[in-house]
C-alpha positions, -999 to +999 in steps of 0.1 A: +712+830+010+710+815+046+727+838+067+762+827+085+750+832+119+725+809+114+723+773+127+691+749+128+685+720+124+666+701+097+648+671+106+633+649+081+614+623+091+597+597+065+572+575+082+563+540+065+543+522+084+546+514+122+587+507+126+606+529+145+621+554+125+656+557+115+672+588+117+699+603+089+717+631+101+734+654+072+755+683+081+752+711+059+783+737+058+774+773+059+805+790+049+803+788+020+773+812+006+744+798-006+731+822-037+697+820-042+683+830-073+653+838-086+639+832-123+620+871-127+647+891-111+675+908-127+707+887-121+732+906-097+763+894-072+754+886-041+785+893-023+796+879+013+818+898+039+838+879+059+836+899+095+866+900+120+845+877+138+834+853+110+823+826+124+820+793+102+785+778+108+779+745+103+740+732+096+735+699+109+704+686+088+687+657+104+661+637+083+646+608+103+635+582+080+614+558+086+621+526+068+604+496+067+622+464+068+628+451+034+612+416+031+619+397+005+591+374-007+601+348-027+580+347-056+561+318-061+549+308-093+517+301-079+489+309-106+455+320-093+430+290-087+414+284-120+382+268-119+371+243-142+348+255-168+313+248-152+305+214-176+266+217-159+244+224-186+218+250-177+189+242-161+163+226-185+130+215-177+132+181-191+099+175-213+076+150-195+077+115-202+050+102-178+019+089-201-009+111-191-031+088-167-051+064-188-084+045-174-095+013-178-116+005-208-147+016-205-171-021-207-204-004-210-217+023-229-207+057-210-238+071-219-256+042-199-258+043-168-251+013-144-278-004-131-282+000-088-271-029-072-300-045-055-292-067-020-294-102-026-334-113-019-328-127+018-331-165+017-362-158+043-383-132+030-405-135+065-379-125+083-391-136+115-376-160+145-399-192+142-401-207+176-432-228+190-460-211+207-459-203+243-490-222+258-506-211+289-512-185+310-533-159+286-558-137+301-577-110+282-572-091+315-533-089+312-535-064+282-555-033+293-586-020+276-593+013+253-586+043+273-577+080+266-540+078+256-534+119+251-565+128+271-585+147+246-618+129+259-615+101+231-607+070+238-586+038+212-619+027+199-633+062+191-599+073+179-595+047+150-636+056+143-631+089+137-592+083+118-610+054+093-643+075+083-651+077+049-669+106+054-666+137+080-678+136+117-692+158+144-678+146+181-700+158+208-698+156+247-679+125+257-667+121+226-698+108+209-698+105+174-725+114+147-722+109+107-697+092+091-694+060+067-670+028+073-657+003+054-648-032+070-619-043+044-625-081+055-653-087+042-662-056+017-690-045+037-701-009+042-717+009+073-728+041+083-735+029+117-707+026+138-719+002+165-718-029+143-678-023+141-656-038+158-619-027+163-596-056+155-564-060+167-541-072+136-524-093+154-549-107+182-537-107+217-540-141+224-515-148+193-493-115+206-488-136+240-479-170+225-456-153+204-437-134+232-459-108+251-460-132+281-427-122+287-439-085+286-446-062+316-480-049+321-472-015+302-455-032+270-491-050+273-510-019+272-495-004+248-500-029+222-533-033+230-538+003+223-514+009+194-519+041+173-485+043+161-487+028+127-521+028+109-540-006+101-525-021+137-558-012+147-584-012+121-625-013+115-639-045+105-677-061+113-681-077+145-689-109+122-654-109+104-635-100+139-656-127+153-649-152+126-610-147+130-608-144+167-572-155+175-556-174+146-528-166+129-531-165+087-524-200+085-555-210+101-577-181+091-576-154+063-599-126+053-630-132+030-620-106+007-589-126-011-578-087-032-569-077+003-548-109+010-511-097+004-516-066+024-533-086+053-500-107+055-476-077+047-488-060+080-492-091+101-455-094+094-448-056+099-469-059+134-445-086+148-414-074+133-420-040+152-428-053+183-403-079+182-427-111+181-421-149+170-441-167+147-445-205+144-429-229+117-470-237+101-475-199+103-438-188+090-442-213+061-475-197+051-464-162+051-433-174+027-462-187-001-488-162+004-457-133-003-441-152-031-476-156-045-482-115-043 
């Protein structure tokens, strides 16, 4: 039992959320006696004796309660967003419908193969400008003589001896030459002695000026004269045959031996192409029959 004399003060106080709280205040009278009991003990009278002094307590009991503000939420039949059963079909690969790439009917035999296109024949097999002769002004002096072109003691002349011997050569002092055997394709003559050769110039160089070296400078002239760079510009002939052609073109003059014709004309062509010379409309028409001919 709480005893008479005894006054406090209960506070309660509910908290709900953030609102002030509001406070209940309950007053609790203590005169009368509170019995307390107790389920294990043995039951007994509790008793109360009022003193001369009694006093009658009173036990204010103060629960603060916090309350929230009721809100009242009209309920709204809203129902929760539904969505549409997805109507997408799963992903499929669709099955191709592209044809696989064809190609174009084969018109000859795959196991043939096409023939190479050859360029069309040119209409001028020659192949050369055809202009008239430049007359005039030749000199054998304007187109140097043999000399040493890489110094190793040899000069053109001796340089196309030993490069066209048959057989082999010793070269002494000075370059002089012993032994060897040539062959003058002109006129199918053979020699062992190399003094009756000449060294003819393919292309002479009387023909070489009317046909464009006059408009050369004095080292274009030298060179040709002393051209190494292709075999058979230069070649070994007898002095007769050399003699015998002198400066005329194939349409005035052509090699005894007729087997060697077609190659004479093949490198008179290859001679001017090379060094950029013309030839004349009686010599260009030659050179077209003699190669259609070979």
């Amino acid at each position: 039992m709480i005893g008479p004399t005894v006054a406090f003060l209960m506070l309660i106080c509910v908290s709900c959320g953030s609102s002030p709280a509001e406070v209940v205040a309950i007053e609790v009278d203590n005169s009368a006696p509170i019995p307390i009991s107790s389920s294990t003990s043995s039951p007994r009278t509790t008793t109360t004796a009022a003193s001369d002094t009694s006093l009658t307590t009173s036990t204010s009991i103060v629960i603060s309660v916090e309350t929230q503000p009721t809100i009242t939420q009209t309920s709204e039949n809203v129902e929760p967003p539904t969505q549409a059963p997805s109507t997408i079909a799963p992903t499929t690969q669709a099955p191709a419908t592209r044809a696989p790439a064809t190609q174009a009917p084969i018109t000859q035999p795959p196991s043939t193969q096409p023939q190479a296109t050859q360029p069309p024949a040119p209409s001028d097999p020659v192949g050369l400008r055809i202009e008239p002769e430049y007359v005039g002004g030749y000199d054998r002096d304007l187109f140097a003589d043999w000399y040493d072109a890489d110094r190793n003691g040899c000069n053109t002349r001796k340089e196309v001896l030993i490069a066209e011997s048959l057989d082999p050569i010793q070269i002494g002092s000075g370059c002089t030459i012993t032994g060897g055997r040539w062959f003058s394709i002109y006129d199918n003559v053979e020699t062992t002695d190399s003094s009756k050769f000449d060294i003819d110039h393919m292309v002479p160089l009387s023909e070489a000026w009317g046909s464009g070296a006059w408009n050369w400078n004095a080292d274009q002239r030298k060179h040709f004269a002393n051209d190494l760079d292709q075999p058979f510009f230069l070649i070994a002939v007898t002095a007769s045959s050399n003699r015998s052609k002198s400066d005329r073109d194939p349409a005035e003059w052509m090699p005894p031996n007729s087997g060697y014709h077609c190659e004479y004309v093949r490198i008179w062509i290859e001679i001017k192409r090379a060094w950029d010379l013309s030839v004349d409309q009686a010599e260009h028409d030659f050179l077209a029959r003699k190669l259609a001919s070979c």
